[in-house]
N, CA, C and O atoms as a MOPAC input file, in Angstrom:
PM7 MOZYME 1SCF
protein

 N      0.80700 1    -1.19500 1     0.00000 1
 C      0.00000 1     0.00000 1     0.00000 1
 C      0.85000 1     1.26000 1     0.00000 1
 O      0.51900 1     2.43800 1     0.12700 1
 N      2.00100 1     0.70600 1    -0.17100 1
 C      2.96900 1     2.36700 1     0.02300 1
 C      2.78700 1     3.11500 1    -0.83500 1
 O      2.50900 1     4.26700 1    -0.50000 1
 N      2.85400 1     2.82900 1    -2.08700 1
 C      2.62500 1     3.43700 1    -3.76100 1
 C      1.60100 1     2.89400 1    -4.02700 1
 O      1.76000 1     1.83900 1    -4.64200 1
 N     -0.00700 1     3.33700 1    -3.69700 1
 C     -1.25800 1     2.74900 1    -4.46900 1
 C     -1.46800 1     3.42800 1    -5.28800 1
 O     -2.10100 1     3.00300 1    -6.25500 1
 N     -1.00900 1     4.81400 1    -5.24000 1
 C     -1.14900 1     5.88700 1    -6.98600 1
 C     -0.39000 1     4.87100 1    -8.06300 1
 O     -1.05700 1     4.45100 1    -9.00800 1
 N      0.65900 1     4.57300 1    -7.95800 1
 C      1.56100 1     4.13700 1    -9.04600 1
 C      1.00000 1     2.84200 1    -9.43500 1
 O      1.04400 1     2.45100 1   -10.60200 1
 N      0.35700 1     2.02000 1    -8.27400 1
 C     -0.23900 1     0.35400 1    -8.56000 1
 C     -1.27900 1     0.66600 1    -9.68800 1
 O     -1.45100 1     0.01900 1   -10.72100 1
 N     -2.03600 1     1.96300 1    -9.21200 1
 C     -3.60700 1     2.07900 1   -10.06600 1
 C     -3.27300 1     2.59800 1   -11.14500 1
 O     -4.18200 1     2.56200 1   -11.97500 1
 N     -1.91900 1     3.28800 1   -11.64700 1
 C     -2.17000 1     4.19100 1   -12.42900 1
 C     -1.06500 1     2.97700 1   -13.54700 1
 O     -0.55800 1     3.32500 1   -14.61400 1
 N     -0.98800 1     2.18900 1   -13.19100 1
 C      0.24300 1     1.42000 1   -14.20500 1
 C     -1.10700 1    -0.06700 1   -14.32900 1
 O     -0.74300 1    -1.01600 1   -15.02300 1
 N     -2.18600 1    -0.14400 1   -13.83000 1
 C     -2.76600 1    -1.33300 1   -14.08000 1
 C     -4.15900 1    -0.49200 1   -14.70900 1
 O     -5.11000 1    -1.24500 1   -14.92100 1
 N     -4.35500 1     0.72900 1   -14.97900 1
 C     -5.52100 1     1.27400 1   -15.18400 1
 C     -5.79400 1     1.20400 1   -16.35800 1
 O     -4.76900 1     1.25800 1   -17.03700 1
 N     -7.23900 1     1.04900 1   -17.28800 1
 C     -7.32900 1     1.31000 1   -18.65100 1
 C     -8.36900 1     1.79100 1   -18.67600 1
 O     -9.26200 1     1.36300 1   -17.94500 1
 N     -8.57500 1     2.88700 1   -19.57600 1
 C     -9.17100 1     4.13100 1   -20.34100 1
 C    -10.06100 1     3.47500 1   -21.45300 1
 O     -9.75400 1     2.69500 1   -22.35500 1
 N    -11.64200 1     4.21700 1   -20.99100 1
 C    -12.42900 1     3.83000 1   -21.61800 1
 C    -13.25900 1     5.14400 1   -22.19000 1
 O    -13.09200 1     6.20800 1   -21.59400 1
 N    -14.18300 1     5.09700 1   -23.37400 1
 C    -14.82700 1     6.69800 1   -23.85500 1
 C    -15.66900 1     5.86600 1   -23.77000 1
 O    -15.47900 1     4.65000 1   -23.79700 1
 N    -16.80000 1     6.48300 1   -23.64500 1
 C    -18.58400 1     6.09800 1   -23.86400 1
 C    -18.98300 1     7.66200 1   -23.67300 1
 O    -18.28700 1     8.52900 1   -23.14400 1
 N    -20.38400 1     7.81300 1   -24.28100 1
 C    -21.38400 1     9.11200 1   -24.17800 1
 C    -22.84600 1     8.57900 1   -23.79900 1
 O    -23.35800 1     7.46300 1   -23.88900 1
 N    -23.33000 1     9.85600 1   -23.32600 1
 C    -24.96300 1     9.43100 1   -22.81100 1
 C    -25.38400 1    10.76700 1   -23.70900 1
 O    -24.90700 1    11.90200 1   -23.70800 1
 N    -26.50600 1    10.15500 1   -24.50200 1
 C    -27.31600 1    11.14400 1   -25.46400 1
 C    -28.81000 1    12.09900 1   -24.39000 1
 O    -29.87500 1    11.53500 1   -24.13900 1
 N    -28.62800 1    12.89500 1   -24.14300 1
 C    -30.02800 1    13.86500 1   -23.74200 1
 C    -30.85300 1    14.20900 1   -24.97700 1
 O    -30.65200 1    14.86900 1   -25.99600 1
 N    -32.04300 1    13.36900 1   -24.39200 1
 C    -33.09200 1    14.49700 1   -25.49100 1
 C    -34.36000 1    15.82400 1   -24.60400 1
 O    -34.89500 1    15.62500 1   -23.51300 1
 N    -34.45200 1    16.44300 1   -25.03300 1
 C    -35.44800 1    17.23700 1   -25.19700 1
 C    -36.80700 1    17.59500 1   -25.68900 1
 O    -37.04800 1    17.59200 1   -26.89600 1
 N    -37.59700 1    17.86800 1   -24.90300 1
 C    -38.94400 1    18.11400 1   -26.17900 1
 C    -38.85100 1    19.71700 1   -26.46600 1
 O    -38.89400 1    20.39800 1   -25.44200 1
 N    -38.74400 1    20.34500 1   -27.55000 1
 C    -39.50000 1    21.79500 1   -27.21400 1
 C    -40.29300 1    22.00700 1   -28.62500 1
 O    -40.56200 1    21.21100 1   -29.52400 1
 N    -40.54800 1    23.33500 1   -28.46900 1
 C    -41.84900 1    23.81000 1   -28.55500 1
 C    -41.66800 1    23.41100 1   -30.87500 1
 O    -42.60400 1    23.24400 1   -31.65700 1
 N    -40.43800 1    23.40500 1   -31.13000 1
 C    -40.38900 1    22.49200 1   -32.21300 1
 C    -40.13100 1    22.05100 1   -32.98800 1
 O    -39.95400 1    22.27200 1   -34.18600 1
 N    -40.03500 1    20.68400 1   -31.73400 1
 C    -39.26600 1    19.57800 1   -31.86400 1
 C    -38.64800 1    18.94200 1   -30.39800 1
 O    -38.91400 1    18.88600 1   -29.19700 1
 N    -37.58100 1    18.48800 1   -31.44000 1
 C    -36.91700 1    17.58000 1   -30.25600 1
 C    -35.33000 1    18.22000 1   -30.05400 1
 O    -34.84600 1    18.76900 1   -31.04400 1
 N    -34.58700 1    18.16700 1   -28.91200 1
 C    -33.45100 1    18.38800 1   -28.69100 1
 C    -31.79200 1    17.46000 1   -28.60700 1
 O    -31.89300 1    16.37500 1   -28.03400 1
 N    -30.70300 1    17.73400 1   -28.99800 1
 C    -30.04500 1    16.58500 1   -28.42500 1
 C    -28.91300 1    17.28900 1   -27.95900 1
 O    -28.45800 1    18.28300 1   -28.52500 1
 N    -28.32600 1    16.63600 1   -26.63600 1
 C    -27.54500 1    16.83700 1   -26.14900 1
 C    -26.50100 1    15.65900 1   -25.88800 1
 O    -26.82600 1    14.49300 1   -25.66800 1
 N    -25.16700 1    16.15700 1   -25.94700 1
 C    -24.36300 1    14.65700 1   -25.66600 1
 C    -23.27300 1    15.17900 1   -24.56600 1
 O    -22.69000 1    16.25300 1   -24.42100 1
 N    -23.25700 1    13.75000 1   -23.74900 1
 C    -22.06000 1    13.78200 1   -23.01500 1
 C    -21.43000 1    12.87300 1   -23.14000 1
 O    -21.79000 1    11.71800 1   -23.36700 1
 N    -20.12400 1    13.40900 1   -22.96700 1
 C    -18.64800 1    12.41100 1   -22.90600 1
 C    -18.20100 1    11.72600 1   -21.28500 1
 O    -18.27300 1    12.22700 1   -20.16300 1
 N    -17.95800 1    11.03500 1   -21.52600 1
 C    -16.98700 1    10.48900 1   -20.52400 1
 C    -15.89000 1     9.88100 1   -20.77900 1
 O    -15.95200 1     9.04900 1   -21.68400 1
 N    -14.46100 1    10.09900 1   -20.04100 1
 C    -13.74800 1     9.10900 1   -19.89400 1
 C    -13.82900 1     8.34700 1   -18.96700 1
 O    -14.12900 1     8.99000 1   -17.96100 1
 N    -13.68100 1     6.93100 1   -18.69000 1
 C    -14.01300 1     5.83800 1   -18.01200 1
 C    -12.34600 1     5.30000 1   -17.70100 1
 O    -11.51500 1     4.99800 1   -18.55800 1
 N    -12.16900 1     5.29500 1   -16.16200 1
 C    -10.95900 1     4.63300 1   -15.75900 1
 C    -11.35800 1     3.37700 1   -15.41700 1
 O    -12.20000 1     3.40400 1   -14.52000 1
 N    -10.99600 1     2.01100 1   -15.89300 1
 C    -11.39400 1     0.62000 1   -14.88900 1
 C     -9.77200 1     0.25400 1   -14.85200 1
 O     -8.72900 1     0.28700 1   -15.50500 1
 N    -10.39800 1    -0.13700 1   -13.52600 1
 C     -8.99400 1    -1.31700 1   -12.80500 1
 C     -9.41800 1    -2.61900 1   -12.48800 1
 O    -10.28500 1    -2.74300 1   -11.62300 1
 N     -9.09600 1    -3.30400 1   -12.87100 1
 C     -9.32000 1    -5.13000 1   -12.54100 1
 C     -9.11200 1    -4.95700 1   -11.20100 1
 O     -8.63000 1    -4.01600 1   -10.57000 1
 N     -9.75700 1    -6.51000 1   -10.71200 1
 C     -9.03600 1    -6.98200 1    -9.28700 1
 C     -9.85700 1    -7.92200 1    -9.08300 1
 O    -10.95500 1    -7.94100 1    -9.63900 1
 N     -9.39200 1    -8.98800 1    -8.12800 1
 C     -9.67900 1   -10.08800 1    -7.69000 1
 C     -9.64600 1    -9.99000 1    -6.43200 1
 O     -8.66400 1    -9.53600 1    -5.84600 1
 N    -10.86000 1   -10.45700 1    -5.75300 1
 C    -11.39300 1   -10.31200 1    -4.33900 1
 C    -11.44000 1   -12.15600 1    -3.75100 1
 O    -11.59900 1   -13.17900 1    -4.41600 1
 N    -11.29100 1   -12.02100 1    -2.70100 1
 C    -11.13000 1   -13.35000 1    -1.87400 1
 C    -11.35900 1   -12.97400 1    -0.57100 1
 O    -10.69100 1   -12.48300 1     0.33900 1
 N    -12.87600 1   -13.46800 1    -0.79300 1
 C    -13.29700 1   -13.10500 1     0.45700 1
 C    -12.92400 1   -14.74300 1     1.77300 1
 O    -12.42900 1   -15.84800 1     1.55300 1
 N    -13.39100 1   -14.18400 1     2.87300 1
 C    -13.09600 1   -14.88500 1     4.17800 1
 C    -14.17500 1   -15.90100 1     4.00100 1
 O    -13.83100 1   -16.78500 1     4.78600 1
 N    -15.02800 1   -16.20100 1     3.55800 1
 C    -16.04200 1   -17.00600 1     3.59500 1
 C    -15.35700 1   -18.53900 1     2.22600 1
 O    -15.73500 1   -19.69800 1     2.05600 1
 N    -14.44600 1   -17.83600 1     1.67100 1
 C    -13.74700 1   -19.27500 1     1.03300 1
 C    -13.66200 1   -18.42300 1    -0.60600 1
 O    -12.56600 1   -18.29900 1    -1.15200 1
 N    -14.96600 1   -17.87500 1    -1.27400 1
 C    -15.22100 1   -17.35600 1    -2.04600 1
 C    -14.60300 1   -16.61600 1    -2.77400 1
 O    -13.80500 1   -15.84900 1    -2.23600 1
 N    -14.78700 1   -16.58500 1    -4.51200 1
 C    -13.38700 1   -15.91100 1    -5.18500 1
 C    -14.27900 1   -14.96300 1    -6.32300 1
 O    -15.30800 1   -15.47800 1    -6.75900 1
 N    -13.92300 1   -13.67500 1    -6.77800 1
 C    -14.72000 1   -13.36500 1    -7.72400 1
 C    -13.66600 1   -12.01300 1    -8.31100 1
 O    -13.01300 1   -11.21800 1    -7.63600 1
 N    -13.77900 1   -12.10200 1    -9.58100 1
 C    -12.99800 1   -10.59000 1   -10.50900 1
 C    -13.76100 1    -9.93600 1   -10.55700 1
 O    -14.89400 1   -10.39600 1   -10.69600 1
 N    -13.55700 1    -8.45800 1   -10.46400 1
 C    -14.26200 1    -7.16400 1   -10.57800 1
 C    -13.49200 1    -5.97200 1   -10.90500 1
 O    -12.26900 1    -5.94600 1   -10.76800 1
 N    -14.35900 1    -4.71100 1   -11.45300 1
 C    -13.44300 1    -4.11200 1   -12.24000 1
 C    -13.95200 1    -2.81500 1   -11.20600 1
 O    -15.11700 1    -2.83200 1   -10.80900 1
 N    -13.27300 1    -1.99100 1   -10.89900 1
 C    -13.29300 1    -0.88500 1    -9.78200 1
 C    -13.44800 1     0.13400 1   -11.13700 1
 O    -12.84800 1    -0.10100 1   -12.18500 1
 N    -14.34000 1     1.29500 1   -10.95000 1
 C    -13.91800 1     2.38400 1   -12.34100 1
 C    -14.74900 1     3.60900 1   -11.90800 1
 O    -15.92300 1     3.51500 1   -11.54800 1
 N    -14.17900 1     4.56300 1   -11.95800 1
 C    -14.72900 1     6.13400 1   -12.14400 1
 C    -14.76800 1     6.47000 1   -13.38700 1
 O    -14.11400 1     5.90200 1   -14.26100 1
 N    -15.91700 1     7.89100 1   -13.66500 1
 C    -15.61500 1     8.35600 1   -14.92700 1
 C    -16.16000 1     9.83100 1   -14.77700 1
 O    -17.23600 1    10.16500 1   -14.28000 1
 N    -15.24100 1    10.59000 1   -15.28300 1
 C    -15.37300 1    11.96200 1   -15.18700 1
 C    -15.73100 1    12.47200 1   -17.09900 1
 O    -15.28600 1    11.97700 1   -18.13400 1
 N    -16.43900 1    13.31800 1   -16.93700 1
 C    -17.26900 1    13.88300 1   -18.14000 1
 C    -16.22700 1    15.22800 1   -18.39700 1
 O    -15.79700 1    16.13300 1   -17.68300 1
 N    -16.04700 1    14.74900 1   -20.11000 1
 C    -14.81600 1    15.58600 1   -21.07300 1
 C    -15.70300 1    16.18400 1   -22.24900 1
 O    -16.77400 1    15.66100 1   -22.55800 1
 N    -15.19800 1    17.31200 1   -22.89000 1
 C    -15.73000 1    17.83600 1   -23.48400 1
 C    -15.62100 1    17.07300 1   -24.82800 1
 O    -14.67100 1    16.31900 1   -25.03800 1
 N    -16.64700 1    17.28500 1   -25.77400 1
 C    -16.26100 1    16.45800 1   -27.32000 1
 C    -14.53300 1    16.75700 1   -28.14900 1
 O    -14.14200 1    17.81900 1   -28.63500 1
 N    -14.12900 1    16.04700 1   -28.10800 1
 C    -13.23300 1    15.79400 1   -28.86900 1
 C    -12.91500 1    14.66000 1   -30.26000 1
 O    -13.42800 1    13.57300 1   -29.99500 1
 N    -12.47300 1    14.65500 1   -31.12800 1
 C    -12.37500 1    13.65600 1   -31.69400 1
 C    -10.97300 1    13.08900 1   -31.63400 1
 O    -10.66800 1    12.43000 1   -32.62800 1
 N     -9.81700 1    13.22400 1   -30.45000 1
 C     -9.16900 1    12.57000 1   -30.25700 1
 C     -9.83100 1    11.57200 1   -29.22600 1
 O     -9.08700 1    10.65100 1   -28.88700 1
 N    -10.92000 1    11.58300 1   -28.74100 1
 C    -10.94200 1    10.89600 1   -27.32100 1
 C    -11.13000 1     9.46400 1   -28.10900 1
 O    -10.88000 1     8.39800 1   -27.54600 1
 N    -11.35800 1     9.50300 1   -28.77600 1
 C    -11.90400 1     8.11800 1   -29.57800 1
 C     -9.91500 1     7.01900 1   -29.63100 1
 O     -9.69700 1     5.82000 1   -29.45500 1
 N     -9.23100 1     7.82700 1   -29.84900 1
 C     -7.86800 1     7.52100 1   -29.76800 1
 C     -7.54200 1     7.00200 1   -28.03500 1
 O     -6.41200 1     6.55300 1   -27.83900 1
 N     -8.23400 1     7.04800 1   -27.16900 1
 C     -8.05400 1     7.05300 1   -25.39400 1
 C     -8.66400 1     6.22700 1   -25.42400 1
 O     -8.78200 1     5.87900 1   -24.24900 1
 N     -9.30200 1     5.47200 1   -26.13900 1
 C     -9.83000 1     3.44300 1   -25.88400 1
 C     -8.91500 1     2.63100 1   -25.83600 1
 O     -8.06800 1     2.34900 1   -26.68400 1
 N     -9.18400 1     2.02200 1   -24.24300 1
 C     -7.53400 1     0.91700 1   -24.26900 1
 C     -6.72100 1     1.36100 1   -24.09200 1
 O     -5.85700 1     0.54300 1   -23.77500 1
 N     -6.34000 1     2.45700 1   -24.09900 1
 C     -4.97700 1     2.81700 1   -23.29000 1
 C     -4.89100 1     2.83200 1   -21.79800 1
 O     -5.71200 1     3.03000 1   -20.90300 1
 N     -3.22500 1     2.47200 1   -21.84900 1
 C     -2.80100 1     2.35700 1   -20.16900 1
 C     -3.41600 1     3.54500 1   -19.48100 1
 O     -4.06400 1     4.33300 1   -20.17100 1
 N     -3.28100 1     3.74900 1   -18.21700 1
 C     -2.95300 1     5.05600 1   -17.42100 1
 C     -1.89100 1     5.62500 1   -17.44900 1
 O     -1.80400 1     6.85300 1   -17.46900 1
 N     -0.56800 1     4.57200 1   -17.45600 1
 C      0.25400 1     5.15100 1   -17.41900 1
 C      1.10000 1     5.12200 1   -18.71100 1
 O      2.28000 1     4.79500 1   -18.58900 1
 N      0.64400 1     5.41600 1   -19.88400 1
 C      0.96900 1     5.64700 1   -21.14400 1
 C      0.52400 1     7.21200 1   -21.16200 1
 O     -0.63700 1     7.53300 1   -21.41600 1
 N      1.52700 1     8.14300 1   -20.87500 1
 C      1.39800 1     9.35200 1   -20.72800 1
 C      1.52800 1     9.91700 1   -22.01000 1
 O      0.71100 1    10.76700 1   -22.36600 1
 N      2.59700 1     9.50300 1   -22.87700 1
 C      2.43100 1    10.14700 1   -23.71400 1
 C      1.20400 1     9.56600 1   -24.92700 1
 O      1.72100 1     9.30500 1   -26.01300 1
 N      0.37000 1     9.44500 1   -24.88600 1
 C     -0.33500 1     8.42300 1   -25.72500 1
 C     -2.08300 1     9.79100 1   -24.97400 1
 O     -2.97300 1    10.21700 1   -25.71100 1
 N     -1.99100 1    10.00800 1   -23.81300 1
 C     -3.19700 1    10.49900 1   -22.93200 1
 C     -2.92400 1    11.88400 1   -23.46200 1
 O     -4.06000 1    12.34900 1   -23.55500 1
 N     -2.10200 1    12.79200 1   -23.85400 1
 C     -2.02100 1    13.68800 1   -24.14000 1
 C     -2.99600 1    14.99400 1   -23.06000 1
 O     -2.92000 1    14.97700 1   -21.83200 1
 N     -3.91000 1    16.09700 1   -23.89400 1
 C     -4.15300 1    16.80900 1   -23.13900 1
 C     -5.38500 1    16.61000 1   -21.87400 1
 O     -5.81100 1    17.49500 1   -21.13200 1
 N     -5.85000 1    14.92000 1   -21.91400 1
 C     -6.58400 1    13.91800 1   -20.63000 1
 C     -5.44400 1    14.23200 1   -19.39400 1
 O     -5.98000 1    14.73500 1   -18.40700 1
 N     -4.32200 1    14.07500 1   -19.29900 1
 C     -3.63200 1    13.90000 1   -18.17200 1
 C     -4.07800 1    14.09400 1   -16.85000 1
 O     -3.98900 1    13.37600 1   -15.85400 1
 N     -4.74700 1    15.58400 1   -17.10000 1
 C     -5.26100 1    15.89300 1   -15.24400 1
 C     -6.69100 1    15.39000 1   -15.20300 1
 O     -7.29500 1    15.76400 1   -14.19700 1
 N     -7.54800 1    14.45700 1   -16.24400 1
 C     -8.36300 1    13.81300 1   -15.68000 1
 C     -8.23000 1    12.46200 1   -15.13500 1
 O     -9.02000 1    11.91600 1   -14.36500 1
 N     -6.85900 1    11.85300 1   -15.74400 1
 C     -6.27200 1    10.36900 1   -15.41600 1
 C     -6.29400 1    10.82600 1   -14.32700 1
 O     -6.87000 1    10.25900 1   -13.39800 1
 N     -5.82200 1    11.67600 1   -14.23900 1
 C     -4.89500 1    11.67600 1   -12.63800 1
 C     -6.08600 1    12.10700 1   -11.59800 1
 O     -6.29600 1    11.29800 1   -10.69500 1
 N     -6.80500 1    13.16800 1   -11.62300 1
 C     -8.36500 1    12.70700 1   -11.21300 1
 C     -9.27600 1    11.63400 1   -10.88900 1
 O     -9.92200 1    11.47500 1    -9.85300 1
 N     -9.23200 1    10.93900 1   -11.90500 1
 C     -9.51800 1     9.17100 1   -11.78400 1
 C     -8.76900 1     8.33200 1   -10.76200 1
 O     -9.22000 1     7.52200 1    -9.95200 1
 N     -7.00000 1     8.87400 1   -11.08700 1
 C     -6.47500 1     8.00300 1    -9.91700 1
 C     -6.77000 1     8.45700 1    -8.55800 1
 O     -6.66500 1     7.45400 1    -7.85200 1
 N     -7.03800 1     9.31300 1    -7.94500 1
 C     -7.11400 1     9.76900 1    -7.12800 1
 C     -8.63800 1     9.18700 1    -6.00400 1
 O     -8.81700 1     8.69900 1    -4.88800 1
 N     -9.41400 1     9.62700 1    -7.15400 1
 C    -11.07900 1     8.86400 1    -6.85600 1
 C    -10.84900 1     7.33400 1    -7.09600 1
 O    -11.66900 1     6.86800 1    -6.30500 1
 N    -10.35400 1     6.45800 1    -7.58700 1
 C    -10.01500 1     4.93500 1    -7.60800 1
 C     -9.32300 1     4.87800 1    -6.46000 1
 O     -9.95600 1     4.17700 1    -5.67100 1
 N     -7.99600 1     5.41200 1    -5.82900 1
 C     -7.30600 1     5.34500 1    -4.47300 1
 C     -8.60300 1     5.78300 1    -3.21100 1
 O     -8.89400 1     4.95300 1    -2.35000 1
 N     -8.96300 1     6.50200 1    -3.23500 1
 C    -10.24000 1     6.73100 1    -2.30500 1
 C    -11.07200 1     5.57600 1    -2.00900 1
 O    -11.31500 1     5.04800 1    -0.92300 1
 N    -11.44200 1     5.30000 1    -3.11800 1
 C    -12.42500 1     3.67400 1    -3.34400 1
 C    -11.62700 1     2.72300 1    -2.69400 1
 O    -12.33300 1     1.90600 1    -2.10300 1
 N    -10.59200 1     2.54500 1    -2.59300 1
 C     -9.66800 1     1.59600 1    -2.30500 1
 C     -9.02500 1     1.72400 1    -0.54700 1
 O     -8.88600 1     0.89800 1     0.35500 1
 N     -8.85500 1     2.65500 1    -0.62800 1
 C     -8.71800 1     2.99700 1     1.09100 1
 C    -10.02600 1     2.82700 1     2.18900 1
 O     -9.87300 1     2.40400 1     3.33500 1
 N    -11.56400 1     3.31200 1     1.50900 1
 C    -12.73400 1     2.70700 1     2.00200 1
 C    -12.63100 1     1.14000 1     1.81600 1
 O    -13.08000 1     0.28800 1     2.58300 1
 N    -12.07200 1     0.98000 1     0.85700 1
 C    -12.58000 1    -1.25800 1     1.19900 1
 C    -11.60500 1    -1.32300 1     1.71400 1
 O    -12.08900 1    -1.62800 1     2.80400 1
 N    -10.49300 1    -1.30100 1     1.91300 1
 C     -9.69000 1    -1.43900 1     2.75100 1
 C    -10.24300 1    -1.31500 1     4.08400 1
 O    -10.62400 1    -2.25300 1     4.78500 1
 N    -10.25600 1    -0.15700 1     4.36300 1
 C    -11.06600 1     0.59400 1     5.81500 1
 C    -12.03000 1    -0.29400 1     6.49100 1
 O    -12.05900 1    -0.74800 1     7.63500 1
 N    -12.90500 1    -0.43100 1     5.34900 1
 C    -14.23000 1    -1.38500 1     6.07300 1
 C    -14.01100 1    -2.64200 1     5.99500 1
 O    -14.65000 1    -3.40600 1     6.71900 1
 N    -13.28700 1    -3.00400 1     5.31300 1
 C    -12.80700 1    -4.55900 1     4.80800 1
 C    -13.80500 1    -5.43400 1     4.45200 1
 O    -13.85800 1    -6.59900 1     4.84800 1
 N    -14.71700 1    -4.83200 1     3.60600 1
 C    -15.95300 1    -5.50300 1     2.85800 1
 C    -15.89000 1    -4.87600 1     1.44900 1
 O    -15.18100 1    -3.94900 1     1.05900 1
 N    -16.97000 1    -5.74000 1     0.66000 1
 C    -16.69000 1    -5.73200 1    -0.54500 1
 C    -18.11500 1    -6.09300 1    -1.41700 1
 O    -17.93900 1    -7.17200 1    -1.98200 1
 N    -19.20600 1    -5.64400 1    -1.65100 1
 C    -20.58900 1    -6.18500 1    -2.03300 1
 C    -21.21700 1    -6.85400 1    -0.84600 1
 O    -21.95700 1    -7.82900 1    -0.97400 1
 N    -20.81900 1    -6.15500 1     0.66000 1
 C    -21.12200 1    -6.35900 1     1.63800 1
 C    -20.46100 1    -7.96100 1     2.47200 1
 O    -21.04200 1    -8.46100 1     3.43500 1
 N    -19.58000 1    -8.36700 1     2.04800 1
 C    -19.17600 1    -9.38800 1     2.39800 1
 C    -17.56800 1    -9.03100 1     2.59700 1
 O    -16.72100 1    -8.38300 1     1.98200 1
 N    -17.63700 1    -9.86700 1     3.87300 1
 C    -15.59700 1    -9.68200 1     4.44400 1
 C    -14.53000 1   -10.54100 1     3.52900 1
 O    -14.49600 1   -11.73300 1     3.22300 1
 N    -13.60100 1    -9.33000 1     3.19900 1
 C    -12.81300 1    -9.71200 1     2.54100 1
 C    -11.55800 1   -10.15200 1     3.02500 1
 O    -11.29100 1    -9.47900 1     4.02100 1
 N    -10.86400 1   -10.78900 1     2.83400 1
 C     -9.54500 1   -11.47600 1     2.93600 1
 C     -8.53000 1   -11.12100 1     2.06100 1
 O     -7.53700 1   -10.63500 1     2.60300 1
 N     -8.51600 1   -11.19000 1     1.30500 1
 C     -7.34800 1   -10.35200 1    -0.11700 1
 C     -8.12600 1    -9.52000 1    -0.73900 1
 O     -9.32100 1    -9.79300 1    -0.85300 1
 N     -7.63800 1    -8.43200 1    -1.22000 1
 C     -8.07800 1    -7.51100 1    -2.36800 1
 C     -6.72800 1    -7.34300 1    -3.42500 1
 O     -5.97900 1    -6.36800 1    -3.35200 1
 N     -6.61000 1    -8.06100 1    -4.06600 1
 C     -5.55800 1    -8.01900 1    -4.95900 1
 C     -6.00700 1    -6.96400 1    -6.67000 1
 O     -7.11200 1    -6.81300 1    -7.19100 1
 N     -4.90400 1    -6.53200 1    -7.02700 1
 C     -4.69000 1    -6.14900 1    -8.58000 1
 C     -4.92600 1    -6.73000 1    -9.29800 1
 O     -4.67900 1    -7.83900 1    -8.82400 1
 N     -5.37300 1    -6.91100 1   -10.51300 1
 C     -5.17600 1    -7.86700 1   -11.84000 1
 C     -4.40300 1    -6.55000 1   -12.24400 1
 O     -4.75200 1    -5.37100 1   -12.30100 1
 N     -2.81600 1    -7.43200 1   -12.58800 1
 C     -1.80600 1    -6.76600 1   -13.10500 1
 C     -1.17500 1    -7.40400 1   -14.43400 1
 O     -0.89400 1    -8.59700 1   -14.55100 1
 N     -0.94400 1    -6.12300 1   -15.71400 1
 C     -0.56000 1    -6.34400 1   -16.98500 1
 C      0.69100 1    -6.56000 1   -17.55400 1
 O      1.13100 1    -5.61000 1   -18.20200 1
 N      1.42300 1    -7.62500 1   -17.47700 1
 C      2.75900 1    -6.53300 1   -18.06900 1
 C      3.07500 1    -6.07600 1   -19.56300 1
 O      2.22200 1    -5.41000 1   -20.14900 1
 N      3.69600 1    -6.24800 1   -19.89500 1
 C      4.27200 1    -5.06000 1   -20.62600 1
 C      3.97100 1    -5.97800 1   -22.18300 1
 O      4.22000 1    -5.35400 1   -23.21400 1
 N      3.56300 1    -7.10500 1   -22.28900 1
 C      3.17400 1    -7.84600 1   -23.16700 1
 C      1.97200 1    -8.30500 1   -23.03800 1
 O      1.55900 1    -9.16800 1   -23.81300 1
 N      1.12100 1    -7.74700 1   -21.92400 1
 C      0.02200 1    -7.99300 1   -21.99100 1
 C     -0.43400 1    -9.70100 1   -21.48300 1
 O     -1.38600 1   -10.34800 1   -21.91800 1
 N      0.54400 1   -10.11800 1   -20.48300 1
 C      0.03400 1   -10.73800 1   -19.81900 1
 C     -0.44200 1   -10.83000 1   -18.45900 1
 O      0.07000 1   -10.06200 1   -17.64500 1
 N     -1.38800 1   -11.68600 1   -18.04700 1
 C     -2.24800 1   -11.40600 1   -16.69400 1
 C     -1.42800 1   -12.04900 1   -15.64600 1
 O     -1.01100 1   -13.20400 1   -15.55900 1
 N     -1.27100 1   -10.82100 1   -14.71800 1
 C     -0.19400 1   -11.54100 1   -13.60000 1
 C     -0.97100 1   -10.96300 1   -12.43200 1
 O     -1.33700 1    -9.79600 1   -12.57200 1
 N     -1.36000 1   -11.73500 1   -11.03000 1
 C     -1.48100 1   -11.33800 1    -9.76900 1
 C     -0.50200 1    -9.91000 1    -8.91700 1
 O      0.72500 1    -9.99200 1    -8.86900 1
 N     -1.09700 1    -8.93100 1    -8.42800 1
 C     -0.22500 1    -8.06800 1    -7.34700 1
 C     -0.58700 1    -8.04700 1    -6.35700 1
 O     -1.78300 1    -7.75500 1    -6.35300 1
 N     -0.08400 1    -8.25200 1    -5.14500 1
 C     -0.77800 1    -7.94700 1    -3.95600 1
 C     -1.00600 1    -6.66100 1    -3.57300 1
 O     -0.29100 1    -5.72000 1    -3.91800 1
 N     -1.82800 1    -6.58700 1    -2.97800 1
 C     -2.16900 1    -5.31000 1    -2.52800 1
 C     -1.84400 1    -5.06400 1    -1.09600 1
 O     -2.09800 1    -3.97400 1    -0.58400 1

């Protein structure tokens, strides 16, 4: 737990999705769109009751339209140069993902059930799936 910025921000991946608003007015209809970038982090929970299950921890903070964001699917967190002018929302994300993580920690539950490990699903550098402890 010494470096949990650096754990989240080197196992994190970047997701775009939008939510469409409509409107009625007087005539017609309206549309509005929002962006998000989407941070998820894997992890594997093992709870005290014997029980094992993967889950993906994720915040998402709302970006203005761009048509680079479409380029920010699948990328690391910590592929900085690749995140370009996103940076201070990654880092936003990491911040609210470390929060999330210090509460389950804290309470030591997890979908209301006691946990025993809260581990990483960690990537390396070829994209294979390796365990981290947390």
């Amino acid at each position: 737990m010494k470096n949990l910025k650096s754990l989240i921000r080197n196992n994190l991946y970047l997701r775009v999705d939008f939510d469409n608003k409509y409107k009625k007015k007087k005539g017609g209809v309206s549309q509005s769109t929002d962006f998000f970038l989407i941070g998820v982090l894997p992890i594997a929970i093992f709870y005290k009751n014997g029980e094992q299950e993967t889950a993906s921890l994720s915040r998402h903070i709302t970006v203005k339209q761009d048509p680079y964001l479409r380029n920010l699917q699948g990328i690391k967190g910590k592929d900085s140069k690749n995140i370009g002018p996103y940076k201070p929302q990654v880092k936003a994300i990491i911040v609210e993902l470390e929060k999330v993580f210090r509460k389950i920690i804290k309470e030591g539950k997890f979908n209301n059930k006691d946990i025993d490990k809260l581990l990483v699903i960690k990537f390396t550098k070829h994209e294979k799936r390796t365990i981290d402890k947390n």
